[in-house]
Structure formats: C-alpha cells, structure tokens
N, C-alpha and C positions, 0 to 999 in steps of 0.2 A: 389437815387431812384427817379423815372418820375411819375409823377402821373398827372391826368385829372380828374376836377371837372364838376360833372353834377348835376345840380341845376336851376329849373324853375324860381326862385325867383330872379333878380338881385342883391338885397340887401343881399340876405342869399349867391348867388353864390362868390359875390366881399368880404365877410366879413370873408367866411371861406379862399379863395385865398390869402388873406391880413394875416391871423394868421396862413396857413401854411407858407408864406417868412420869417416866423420869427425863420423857422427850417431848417438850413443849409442842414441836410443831407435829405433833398428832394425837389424838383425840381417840379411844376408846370410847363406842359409841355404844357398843352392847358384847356380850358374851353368851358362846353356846356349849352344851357337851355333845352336841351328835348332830348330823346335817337333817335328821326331822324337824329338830325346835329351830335347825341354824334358820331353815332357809323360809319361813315366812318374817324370821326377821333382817334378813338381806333381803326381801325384794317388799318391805316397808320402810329400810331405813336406807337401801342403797350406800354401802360404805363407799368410799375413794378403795379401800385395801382389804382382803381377807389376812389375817394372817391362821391356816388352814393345818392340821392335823391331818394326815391321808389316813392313817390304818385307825379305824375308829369300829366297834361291833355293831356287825348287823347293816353296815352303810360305808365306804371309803368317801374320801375328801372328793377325788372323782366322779365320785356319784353325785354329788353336791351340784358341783359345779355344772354338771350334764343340764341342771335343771332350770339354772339360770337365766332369764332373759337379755341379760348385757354384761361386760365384760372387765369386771373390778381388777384391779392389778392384785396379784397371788404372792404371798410367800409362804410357800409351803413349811412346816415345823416338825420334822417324821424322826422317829427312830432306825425308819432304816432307806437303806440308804442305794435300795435299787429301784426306788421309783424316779429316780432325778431324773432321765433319758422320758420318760412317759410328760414328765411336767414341764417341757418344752412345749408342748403340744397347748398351753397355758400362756394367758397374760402374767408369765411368768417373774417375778426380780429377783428371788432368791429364795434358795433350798438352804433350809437349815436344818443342821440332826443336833439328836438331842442328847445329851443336854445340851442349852443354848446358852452363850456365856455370853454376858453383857458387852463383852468386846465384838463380838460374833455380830450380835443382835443391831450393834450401833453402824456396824459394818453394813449390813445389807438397810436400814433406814436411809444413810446416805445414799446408799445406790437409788432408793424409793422418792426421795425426795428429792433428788437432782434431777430424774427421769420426770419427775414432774414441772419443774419448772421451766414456763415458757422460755425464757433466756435464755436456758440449756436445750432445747428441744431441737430433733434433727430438723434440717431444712427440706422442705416435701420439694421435688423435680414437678417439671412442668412435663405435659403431657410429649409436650414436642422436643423433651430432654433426651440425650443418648446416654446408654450407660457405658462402659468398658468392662467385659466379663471375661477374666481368663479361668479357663477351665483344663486341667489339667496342661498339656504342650498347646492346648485352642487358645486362641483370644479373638474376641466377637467385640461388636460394636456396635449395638442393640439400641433401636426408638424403643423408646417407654409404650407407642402405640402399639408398636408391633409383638408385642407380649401377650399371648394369650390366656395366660395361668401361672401362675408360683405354686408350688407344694413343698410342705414341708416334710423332710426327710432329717428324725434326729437333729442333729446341730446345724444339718445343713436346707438348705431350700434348693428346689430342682427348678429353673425359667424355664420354659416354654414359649419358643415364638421362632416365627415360620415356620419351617421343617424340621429345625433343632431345637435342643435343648442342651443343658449345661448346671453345672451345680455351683453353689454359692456357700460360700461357710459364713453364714450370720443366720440368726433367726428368722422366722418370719414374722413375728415382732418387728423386730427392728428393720425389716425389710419394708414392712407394709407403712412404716411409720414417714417412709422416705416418698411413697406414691402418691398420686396426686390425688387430692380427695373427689370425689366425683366420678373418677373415670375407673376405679379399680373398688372389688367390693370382698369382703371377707364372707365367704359362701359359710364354711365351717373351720373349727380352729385349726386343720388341717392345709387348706386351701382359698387363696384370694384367686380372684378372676377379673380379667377385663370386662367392662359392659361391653365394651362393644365390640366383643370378640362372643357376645353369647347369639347364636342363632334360636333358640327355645325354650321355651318354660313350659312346664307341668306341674300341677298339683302331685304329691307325692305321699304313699300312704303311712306315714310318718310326721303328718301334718304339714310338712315344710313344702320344698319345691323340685323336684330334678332338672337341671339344665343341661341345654345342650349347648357344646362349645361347638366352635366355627373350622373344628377339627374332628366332631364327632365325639370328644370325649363328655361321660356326663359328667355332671359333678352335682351333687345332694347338697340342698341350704337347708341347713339347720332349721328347726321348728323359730326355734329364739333370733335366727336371723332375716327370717321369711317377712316378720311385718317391715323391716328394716329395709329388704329389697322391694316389697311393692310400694314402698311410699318411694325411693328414688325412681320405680320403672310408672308411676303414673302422672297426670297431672296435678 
C-alpha cells in the first residue's frame, strides 16, 4: 500500500515517516509540509493512503482534500482534537492526536489494512435486496431500489425512500461500501443517490452538476465527481 505524508512540522513529518518503515506492508511514497506542494504530488503519484495533518498555515488538511479528484483512504494526524466529527465527512480510518505512539499508529494500520483487503471486504447487496432498518420504536423493511438518497449526518446516515425516512448509526462509508455498484452513485462526500431515483441533470456553476431527485430534492455533484457520473449516465 503507497501512502504520502503531509505534516507542517519537520520533526512530527520525519518521526511519523520513520515509524511507518517499520511496517513492511506499506510504502511511503513521498512527503509534504503543506497541501500546495502536497497536492500535485497526490494527483501524480495517487497514494492508496494520506496520512493528513488538518491545522497546517495558510491551508487545513480540508482544504486539500476539497481539491482532489478521487477518493484515497485518510488518516488524519491533528493536535487537536475537535475536528474528528468534520472528518467523517471523509474516506475516513483513523483520527490520530498527537503525539502519535507507535502502539497508536499500529492500531489504526491494522484497521487500514484489513479494510483493504478483498477477503475482509463487506459483501455489496443486490439491487433486489431488502434491508431491515429500525429506527428509533420504527422498524422498516426497505428494497435497496426503493431508496432514493443516503445523507450523512455526523455518525449517523439519514435513508430516504418512499415517503420516509430513518436514521442509521454507521458511516456512509461503510454504508456505501455495502450498495450495489452501478445502481447508487456518491454525488458528494456528504450524499450517495440512486440513479434511478434522479429525474434531472444540470450543469452547475461550480463546474459540477445539480440533480434533481424523483422527490424534488437537489443535490450538487461535486466538480471531482461530475467526470465520474457522466461516464456512468452515457454510452
């Protein structure tokens, strides 16, 4: 696995690069101190991993990633420790404050390395799969088709389909990871949608797209996710 370290600090950038070579199955592929120099070298060298610094001057880890075209697994590396609720919003695996202790560090690697591999990997539902969602005193019994939107809310994800909706305490991460490929699309890291729950497309003046759902509701694709949905919506 290739991963690239981005870290303001020299002593914190060399100290974490030095206790990942001590884990064979991954690969420092390059090192930054700020997301200007990072990010032409993430979208030359495309890591598998960031592992991301947020409070950096002049530019947050946030901002980085804003910039991205696809979607590297994150572990963020911060001193402090109220941005963890914002970095869900992230191909998230682990939030680490600093200082980072080698037990720490090996702890969230395994979490990165398991998530990777296909033999560990959740099993994706078929379109014509039901889910069971209880929601609060509710319990539903939801087609995968009949879902017209996930949103992510903090820790949890809000469904959307038919007339209701209902909250789910997983990521959408780990939510989207279980959907069937083809039939559900990640508009922004905020919100997946059904295809064929979208009634509309517009160019949007943000490069990307505004769609419209089959409820009315829009939802904004991301600039970086736009070439990604017109190559599924063409021939």
């Amino acid at each position: 696995m290739r991963a690239i370290v981005v870290e303001d600090s020299r002593l914190a950038r060399e100290g974490l690069v030095r206790m990942l070579g001590e884990h064979a199955a991954l690969t420092v592929v390059g090192q930054a101190d700020h997301p200007d120099s990072a990010l032409p070298m993430i979208m030359a060298l495309r890591p598998d991993v960031l592992f991301l610094d947020i409070h950096m001057p002049g530019a947050s880890g946030f901002d980085l990633l804003a910039q991205l075209d696809y979607l590297p697994r994150i572990v963020f590396t911060t001193a402090f420790s109220e941005y963890a609720i914002r970095s869900f919003d992230f191909n998230t695996v682990d939030y680490l404050l600093k200082p980072i202790s080698a037990e720490r560090l090996a702890q969230a690697l395994h979490k990165l390395l398991g998530e990777s591999d296909p033999a560990r990997a959740p099993r994706r539902l078929d379109i014509g799969s039901k889910i069971f969602i209880k929601d609060g005193e509710k319990c539903h019994l939801v087609g995968l088709d009949a879902i017209k939107y996930i949103e992510s809310c903090k820790n949890y994800v809000q469904v959307f389909f038919g007339a209701d909706k209902a909250y789910v305490k997983k990521s959408l991460n780990s939510v989207e990871e279980r959907l069937p490929a083809g039939h559900f699309f990640r508009a922004n890291r905020q919100c997946v949608v059904n295809l064929q729950a979208i009634r509309s497309i517009e160019e949007s003046i943000s490069l990307g797209y505004m769609i419209t759902m089959s409820d009315g509701r829009m939802v904004e694709v991301s600039r970086r996710n736009a070439i990604e949905l017109k190559e599924l919506l063409s021939f």
